[in-house]
C-alpha angles and dihedrals in degrees: 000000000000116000130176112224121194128200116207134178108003100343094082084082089074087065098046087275094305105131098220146017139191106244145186127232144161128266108272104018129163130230088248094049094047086054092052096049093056096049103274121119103185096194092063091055124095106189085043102132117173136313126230123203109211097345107322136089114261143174110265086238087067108128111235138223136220108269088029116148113210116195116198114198126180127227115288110225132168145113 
């Protein structure tokens, strides 16, 4: 199944600073897994903040759908 992924805040770095691609991934795939697969491994990130599939926070453990858009965002920080 085919998936867009979009990278926001710091994370755009991760695709040579794009901020989406079209992906594949398997049937039943989970946020966390769709990440990996495209060379993000969430767990070794420190800035990494949340994902949200078609427009709501989820768990990164949230199974995804063909069509599915997955936003990554990074932690916000300031002052």
């Amino acid at each position: 199944m085919k998936i867009k992924i979009l990278l926001r805040g710091a994370l755009t770095k991760y695709f040579n600073g794009e901020k989406e691609r079209i992906v594949e991934v398997p049937d039943g795939c989970t946020a966390e897994e769709a990440l990996k697969l495209s060379g993000i491994d969430w767990t070794k990130i420190d800035n990494f903040g949340f994902v949200a599939v078609n427009g709501m926070r989820v768990m990164i453990t949230e199974k995804l759908k063909d069509g599915d858009e997955l936003k990554a965002y990074s932690k916000i920080s300031g002052g």
